[in-house]
C-alpha positions as CSV (number, residue, x, y, z in Angstrom):
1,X,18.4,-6.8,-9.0
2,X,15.0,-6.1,-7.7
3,X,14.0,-4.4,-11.1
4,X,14.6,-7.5,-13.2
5,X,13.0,-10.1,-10.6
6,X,9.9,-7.4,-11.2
7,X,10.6,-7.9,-15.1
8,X,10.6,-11.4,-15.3
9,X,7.3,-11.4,-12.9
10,X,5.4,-9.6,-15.5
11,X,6.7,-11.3,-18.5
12,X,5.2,-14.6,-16.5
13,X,2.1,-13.1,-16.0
14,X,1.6,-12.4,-19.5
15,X,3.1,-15.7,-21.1
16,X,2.6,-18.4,-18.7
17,X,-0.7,-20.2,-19.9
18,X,-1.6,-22.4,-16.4
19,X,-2.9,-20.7,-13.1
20,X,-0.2,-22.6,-11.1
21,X,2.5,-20.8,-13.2
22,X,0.6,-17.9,-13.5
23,X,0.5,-17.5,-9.9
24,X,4.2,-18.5,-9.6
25,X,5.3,-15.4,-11.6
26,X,2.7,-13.2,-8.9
27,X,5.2,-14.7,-6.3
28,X,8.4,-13.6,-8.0
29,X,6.9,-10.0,-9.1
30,X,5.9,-9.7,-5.4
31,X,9.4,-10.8,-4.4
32,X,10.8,-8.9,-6.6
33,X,8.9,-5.6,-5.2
34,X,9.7,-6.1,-2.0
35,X,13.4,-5.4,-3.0
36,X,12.8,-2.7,-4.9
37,X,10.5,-1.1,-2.1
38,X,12.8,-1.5,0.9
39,X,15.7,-0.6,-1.1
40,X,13.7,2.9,-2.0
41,X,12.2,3.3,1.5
42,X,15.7,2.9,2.9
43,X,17.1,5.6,1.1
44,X,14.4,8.2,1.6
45,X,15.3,7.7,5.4
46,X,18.5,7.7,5.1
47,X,18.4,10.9,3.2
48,X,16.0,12.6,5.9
49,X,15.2,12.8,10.1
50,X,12.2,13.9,11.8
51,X,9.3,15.9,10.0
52,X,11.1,15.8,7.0
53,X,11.0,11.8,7.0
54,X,7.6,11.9,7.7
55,X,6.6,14.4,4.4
56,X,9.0,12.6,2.3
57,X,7.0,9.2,2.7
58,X,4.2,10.9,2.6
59,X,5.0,12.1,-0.8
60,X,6.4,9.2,-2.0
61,X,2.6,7.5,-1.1
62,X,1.1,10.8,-2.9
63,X,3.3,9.9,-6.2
64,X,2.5,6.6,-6.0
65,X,-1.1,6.5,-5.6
66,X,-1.5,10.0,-7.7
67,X,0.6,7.6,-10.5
68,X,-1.9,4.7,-10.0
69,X,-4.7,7.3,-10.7
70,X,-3.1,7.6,-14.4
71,X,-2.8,3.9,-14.6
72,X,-6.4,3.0,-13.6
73,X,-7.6,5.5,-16.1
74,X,-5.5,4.3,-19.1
75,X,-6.0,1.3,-18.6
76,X,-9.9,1.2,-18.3
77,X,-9.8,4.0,-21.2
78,X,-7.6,0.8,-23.4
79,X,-9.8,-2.2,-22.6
80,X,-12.0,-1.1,-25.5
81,X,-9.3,-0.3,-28.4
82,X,-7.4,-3.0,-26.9
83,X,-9.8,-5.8,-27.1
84,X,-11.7,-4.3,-30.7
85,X,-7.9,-4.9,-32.3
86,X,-7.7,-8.4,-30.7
87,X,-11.3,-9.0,-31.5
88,X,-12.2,-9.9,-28.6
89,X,-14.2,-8.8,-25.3
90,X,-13.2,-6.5,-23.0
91,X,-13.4,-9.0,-19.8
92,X,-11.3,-11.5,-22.3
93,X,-7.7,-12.7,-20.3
94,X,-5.8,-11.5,-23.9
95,X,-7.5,-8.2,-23.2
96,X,-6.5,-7.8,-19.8
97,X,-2.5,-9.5,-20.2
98,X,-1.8,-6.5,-23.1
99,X,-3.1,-4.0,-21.0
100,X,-1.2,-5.2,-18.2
101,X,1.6,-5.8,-20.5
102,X,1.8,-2.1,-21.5
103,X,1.8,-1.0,-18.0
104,X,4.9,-3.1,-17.1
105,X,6.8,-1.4,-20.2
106,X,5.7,2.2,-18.9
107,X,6.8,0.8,-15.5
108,X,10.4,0.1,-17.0
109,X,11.1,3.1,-17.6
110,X,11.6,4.2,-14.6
111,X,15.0,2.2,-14.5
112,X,16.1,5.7,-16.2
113,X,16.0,7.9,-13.4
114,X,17.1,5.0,-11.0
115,X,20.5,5.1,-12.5
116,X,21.1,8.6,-11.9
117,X,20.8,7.8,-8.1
118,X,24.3,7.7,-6.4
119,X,24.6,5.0,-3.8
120,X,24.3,6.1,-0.7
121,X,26.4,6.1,2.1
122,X,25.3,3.2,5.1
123,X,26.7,4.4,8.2
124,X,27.8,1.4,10.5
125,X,26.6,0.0,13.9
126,X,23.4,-1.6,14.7
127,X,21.5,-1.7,18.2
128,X,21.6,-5.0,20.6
129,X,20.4,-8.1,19.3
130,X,17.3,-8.2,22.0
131,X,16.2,-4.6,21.4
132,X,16.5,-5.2,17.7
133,X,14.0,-8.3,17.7
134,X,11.6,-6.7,20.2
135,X,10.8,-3.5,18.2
136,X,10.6,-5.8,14.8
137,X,8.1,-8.5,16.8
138,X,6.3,-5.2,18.2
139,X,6.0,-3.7,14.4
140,X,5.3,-7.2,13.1
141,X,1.8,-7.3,14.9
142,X,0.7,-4.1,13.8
143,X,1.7,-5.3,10.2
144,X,-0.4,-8.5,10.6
145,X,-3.5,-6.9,11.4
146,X,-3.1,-4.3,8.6
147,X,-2.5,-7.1,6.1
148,X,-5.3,-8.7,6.8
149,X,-7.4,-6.1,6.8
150,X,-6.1,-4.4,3.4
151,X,-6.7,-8.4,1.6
152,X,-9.6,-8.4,2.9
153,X,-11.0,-6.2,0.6
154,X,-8.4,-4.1,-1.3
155,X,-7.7,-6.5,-3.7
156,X,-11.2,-7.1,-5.0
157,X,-12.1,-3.2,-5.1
158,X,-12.6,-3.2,-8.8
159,X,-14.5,-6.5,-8.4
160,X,-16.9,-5.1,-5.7
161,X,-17.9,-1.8,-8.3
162,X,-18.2,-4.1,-11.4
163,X,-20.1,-6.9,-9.7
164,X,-22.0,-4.9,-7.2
165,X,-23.1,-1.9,-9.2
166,X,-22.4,-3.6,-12.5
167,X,-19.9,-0.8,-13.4
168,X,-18.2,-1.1,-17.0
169,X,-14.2,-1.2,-17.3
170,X,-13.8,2.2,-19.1
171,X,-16.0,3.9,-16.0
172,X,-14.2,1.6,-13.3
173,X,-10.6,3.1,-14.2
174,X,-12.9,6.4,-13.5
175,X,-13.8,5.0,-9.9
176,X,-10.8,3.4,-8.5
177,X,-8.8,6.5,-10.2
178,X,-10.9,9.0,-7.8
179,X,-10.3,6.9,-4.7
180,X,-6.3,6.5,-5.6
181,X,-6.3,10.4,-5.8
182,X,-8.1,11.0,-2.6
183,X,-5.5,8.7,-1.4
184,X,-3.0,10.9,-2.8
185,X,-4.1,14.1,-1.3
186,X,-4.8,12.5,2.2
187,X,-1.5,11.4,2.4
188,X,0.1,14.6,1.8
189,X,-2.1,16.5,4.5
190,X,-1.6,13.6,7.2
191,X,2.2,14.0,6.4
192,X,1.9,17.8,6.3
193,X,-0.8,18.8,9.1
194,X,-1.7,15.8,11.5
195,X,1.9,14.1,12.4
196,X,2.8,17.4,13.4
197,X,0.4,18.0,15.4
198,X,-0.4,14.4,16.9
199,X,3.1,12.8,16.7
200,X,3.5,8.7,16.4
201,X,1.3,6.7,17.1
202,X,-1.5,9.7,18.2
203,X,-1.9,10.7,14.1
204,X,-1.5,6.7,12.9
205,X,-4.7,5.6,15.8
206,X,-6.8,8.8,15.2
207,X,-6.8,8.5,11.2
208,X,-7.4,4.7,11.1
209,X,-10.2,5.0,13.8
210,X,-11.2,7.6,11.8
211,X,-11.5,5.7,8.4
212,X,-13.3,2.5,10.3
213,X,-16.7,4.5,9.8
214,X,-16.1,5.2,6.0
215,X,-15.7,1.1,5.5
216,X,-18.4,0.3,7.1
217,X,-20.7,3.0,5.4
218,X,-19.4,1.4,1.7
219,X,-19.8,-2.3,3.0
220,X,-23.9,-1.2,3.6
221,X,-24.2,0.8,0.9
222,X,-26.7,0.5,-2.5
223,X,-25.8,3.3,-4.3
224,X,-22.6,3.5,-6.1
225,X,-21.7,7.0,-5.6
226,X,-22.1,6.8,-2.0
227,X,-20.3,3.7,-1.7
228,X,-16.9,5.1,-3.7
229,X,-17.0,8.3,-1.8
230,X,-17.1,6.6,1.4
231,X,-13.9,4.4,-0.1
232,X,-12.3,7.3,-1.3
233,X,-13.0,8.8,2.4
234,X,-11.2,6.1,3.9
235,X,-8.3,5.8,1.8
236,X,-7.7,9.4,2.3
237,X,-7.1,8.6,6.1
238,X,-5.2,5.4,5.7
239,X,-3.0,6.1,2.9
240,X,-1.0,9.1,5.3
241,X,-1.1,6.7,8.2
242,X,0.1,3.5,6.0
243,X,3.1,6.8,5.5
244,X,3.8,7.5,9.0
245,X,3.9,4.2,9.9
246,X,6.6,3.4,7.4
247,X,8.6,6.2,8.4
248,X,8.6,5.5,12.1
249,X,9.5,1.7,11.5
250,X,12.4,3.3,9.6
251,X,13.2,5.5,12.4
252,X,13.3,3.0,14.8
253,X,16.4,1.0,13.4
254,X,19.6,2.5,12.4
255,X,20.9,3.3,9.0
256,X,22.3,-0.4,8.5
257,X,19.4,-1.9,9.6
258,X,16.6,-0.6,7.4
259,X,16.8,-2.6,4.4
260,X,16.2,-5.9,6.4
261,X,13.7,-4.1,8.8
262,X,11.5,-3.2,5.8
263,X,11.6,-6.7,4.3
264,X,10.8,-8.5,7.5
265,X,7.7,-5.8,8.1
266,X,7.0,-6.4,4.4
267,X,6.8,-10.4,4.3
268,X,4.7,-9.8,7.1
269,X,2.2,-7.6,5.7
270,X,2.2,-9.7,2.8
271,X,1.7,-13.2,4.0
272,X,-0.9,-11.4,6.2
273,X,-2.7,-9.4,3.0
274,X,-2.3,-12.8,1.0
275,X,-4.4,-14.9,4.2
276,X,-6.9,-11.8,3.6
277,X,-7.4,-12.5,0.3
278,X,-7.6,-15.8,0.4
279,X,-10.2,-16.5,2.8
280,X,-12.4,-13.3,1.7
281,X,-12.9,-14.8,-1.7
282,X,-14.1,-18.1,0.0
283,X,-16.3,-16.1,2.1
284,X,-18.3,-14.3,-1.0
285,X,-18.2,-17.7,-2.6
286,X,-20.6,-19.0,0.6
287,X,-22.5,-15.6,1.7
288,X,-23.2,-14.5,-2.2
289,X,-23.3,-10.6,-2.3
290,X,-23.0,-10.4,1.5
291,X,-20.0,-11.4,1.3
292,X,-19.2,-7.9,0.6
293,X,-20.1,-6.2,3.6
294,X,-18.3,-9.1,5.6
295,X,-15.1,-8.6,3.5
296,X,-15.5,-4.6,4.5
297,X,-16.1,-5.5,8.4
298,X,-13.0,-7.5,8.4
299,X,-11.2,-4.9,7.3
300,X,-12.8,-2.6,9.9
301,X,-11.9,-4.3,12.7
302,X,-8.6,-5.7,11.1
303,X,-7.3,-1.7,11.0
304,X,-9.1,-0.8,14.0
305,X,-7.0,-3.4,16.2
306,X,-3.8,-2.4,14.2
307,X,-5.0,1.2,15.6
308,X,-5.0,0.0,18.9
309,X,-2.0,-2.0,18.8
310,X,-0.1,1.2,17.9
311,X,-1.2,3.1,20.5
312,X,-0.9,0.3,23.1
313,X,3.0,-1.1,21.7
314,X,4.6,2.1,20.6
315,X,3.1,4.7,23.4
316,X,6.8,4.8,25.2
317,X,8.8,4.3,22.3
318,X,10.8,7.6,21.2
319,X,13.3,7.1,17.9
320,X,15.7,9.9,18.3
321,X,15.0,11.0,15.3
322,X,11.0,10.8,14.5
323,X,8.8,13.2,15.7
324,X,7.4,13.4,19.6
325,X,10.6,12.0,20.2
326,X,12.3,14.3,23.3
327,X,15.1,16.9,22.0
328,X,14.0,15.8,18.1
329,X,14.2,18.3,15.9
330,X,11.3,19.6,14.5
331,X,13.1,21.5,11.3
332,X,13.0,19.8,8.5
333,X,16.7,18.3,7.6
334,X,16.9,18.9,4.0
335,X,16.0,22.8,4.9
């Protein structure tokens, strides 16, 4: 179900010839994600418990943004054949809706391994009503501050190298390629090295304090270089803890909660990264190129309050089954 919504949000994308409808088929691909993403996220914890939980998100992030990596590549590496067959420029919108286009048919695919799944087994029982509500208000904060943060900035990445530092498509898929595969490899070594040792929230507040430096550095800074290896810095922090986050929401509810615990914490985000975006490209529009390193600060503080939230809402909260949580095992379950 959540596969075809997807579908028919790219084929929008592509065809649709007005903004308004344009945008309307962004709203059904995103709805159409969010489906697909809790359904996925639901199933890795229902097929894990404690460290184990935490390594498989982590690797799920690692796939994801080690995939993007290839997709940022081939697509910058196409703009050029892509547009010289069209005969037209690379920035053209007939450039960019076949590249995109050949992206949602690789993205298909992966229907084919998705049917091999078997459907896994939802135990019963759910906790009380007022407990339920309370730990999805307490993770809905935390979301809200993280979304606005990421839209912010995230979105316009590729807009702050090529606009910035005037960087051509085929060497921007280079750029953003290298900061999704930091991303990538941080998440693996947060899931790997620092839950372990730091438990939830310790490992989410210390990496996303951490990463606050890296932002600023790349919102102040003129050389390009400097300014994607502080990015790549930071996304190698917050990728893991964006991870262990996920997996301790997960933990938090039961087995037949999860699905609608991720969506809720998902519209959240969302709406939240949407707000981001929205206001940031007003605020370039008025501050010019400034507008860049306020875009950065708001993220800054945005994930440094999200930080603190963690540590300040979650300090006494135990799952039984995440890590730091008392009698949890610390053995992975699948062995």
């Amino acid at each position: 179900m959540g596969g075809t919504i997807v579908g028919l949000g790219v084929v929008g994308i592509l065809l649709l010839p007005t903004f308004p409808l344009v945008a309307l088929a962004c709203v059904v691909l995103g709805a159409g994600g969010v489906l697909v993403a809790s359904s996925g996220a639901a199933l890795l914890a229902d097929a894990s418990r404690s460290l184990a939980r935490f390594r498989l998100f982590g690797q799920r992030v690692a796939i994801s943004t080690g995939s993007a990596f290839l997709a940022s590549a081939i697509a910058g590496a196409l703009a050029g054949p892509v547009a010289l067959t069209l005969g037209v420029p690379e920035r053209d919108v007939w450039t960019i809706r076949v590249v995109t286009g050949i992206g949602g048919l690789i993205a298909a695919a992966s229907i084919v391994p998705t049917l091999m799944l078997r459907r896994a087994r939802i135990e019963p029982g759910s906790q009380p009503p007022a407990a339920r509500w309370d730990l999805l208000r307490r993770f809905i904060a935390i979301e809200v501050c993280w979304g606005i943060g990421a839209g912010s900035f995230l979105p316009f990445q590729n807009l702050f190298f090529a606009d910035r530092f005037g960087v051509p498509f085929a060497g921007l898929g280079i750029v953003l390629g290298a900061i999704t595969m930091s991303a990538s490899l941080g998440s693996l070594f947060h899931a790997r090295w620092v839950v372990p040792l730091l438990g939830f929230p310790g490992s989410f507040t210390a990496v996303v304090l951490a990463s606050v430096p890296f932002a600023l550095a790349a919102a102040l800074a003129g050389d390009m270089a400097f300014a994607a290896g502080a990015l790549a810095a930071r996304a190698a922090l917050v990728f893991g803890a964006a991870a262990s986050l996920n997996a301790f929401t997960l933990s938090s509810f039961t087995a037949a909660e999860r699905v609608g615990a991720y969506v809720i914490t998902s519209i959240a985000y969302n709406a939240s990264n949407a707000l981001g975006a929205f206001s940031s490209g007003y605020v370039r529009a008025w501050l010019g190129d400034a507008g860049w390193i306020a875009n950065l600060a708001t993220l800054a503080v945005s994930y440094a309050l999200s930080a603190l939230l963690a540590r300040r809402l979650f300090a006494q909260h135990h799952p039984g089954d995440a890590v730091g949580a008392p009698g949890a095992s610390a053995r992975d379950s699948l062995g």
